[in-house]
Each structure stands twice: as structure tokens, then as C-alpha cells.
C-alpha positions as CSV (number, residue, x, y, z in Angstrom):
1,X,-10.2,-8.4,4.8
2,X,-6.7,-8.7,7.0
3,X,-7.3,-7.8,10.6
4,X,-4.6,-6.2,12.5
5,X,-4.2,-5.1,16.1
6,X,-4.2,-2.2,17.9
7,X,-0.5,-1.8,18.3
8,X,0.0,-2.7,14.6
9,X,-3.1,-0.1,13.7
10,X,-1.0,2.2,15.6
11,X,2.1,2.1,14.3
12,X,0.9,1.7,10.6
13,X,-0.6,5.3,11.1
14,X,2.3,7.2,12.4
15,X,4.2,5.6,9.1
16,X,1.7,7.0,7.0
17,X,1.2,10.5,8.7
18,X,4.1,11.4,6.1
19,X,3.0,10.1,3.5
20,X,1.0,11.6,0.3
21,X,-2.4,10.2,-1.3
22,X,-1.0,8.2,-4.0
23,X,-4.6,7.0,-5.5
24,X,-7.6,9.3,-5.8
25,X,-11.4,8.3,-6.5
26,X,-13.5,10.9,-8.0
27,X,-16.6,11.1,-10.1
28,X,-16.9,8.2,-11.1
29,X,-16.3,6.2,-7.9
30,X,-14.5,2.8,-7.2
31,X,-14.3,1.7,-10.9
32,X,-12.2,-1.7,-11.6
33,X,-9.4,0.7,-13.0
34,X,-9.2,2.6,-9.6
35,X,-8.9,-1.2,-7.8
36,X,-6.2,-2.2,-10.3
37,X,-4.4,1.0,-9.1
38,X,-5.0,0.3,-5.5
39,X,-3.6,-2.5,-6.1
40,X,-0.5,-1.9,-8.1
41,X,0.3,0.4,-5.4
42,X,0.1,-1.9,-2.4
43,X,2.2,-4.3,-4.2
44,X,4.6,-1.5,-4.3
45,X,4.4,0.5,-1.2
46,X,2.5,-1.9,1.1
47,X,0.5,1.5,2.7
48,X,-0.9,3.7,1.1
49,X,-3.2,6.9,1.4
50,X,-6.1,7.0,-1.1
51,X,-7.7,10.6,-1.2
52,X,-11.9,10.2,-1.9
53,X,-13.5,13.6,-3.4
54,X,-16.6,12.9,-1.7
55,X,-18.9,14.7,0.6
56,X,-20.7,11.8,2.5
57,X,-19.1,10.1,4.9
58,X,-21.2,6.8,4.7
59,X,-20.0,6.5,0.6
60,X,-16.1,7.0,1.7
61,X,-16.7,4.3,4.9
62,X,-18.1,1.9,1.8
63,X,-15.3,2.7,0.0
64,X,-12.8,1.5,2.5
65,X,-14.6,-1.4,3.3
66,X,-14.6,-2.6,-0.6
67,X,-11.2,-2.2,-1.0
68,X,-10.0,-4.0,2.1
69,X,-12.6,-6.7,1.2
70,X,-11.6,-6.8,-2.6
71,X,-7.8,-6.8,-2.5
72,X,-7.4,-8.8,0.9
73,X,-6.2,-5.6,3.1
74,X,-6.4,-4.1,6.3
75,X,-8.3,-0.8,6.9
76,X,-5.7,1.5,9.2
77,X,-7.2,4.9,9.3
78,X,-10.2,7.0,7.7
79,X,-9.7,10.5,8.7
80,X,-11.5,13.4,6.6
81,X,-11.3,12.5,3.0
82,X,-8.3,10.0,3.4
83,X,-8.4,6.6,3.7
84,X,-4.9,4.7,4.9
85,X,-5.3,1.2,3.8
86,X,-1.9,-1.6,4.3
87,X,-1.3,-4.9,2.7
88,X,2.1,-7.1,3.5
89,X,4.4,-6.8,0.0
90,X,3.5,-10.5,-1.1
91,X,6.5,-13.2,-1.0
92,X,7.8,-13.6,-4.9
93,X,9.4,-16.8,-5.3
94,X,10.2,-16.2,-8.8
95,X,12.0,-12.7,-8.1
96,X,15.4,-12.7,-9.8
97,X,18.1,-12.4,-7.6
98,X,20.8,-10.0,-7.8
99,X,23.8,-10.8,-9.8
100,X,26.8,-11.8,-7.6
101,X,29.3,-9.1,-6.9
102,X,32.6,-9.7,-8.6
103,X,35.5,-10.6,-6.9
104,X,37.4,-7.4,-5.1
105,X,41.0,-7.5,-6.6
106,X,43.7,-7.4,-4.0
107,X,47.3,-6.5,-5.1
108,X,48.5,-9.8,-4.7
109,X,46.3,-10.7,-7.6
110,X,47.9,-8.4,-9.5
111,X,51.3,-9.9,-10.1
């Protein structure tokens, strides 16, 4: 589980005030498929919200505490039924770069 400071806690949770639950665990809990979304979206958005539809606070606290543990992320904020939860977007060395821009054309090229 990353730890993070105060000041980093801080300003991870006035980033995310705006933002939407983009994961939701129901019925059927934390299942592997629910982790696997988890993590897609950390690898995309780096925080995320995760809405729990559960009534006991002790279940959504375990909750938090699995998928910081099992996807190496820091726990920002459990408030109500939402759990904010960041991970740093990881380093791809093998990300294609972007094609270079073609040459800008003056008029002296032209002639």
C-alpha cells in the first residue's frame, strides 16, 4: 500500500471533489473483475472515486484497505459510500511516441 502525506492526502481530495464514481461494488462484493476495473481505471485516471452499495461501514473500510493493498495504491478519502483511492500513472517505456510533425512550409520553399 503507497503512503502519502498529509499535504499530498490534501490536495488529492480537492482534485477529486469533482469528480464522479467511475467503479461501483455491489452484491457481490470485491470480485477479481471489480479489481481488474479498479485497476484499468487507475492506470487511466490515476484517482479515482469507487461508489460501495453497502450499509456497514466496517465492510466498505475492508474494502479500501484490499484495494490499496492489492493494486499497490494509496487510500485518500472514505466519506459516506465513496472511497477516493490514487495510484501514480506507471512509466511506459515501450509507449510509442508521437510521429514527428512535418516540416512548416515557408514561401521561400515554394519557388
Amino acid at each position: 500500500m503507497l503512503q502519502i502525506s498529509s499535504e499530498q492526502r490534501r490536495q488529492l481530495r480537492a482534485q477529486a471533489h469533482a469528480l464522479a464514481p467511475v467503479v461501483s461494488i455491489a452484491r457481490h462484493g470485491l470480485s477479481d473483475a471489480v479489481l481488474k476495473e479498479i485497476d484499468a481505471s487507475l492506470k487511466a485516471h490515476e484517482l479515482i472515486k469507487i461508489r460501495v452499495y453497502n450499509d456497514e461501514r466496517a465492510a466498505r473500510e475492508g474494502h479500501l484497505t484490499t484495494i490499496c493493498e492489492a493494486l499497490n495504491a494509496a487510500p485518500v478519502q472514505h466519506i459516506g459510500k465513496l472511497l477516493v483511492v490514487w495510484r501514480p500513472r506507471p512509466k511506459d517505456t515501450n509507449a510509442r511516441k508521437a510521429p514527428p510533425k512535418p516540416e512548416r512550409r515557408t514561401k521561400s520553399s515554394y519557388q
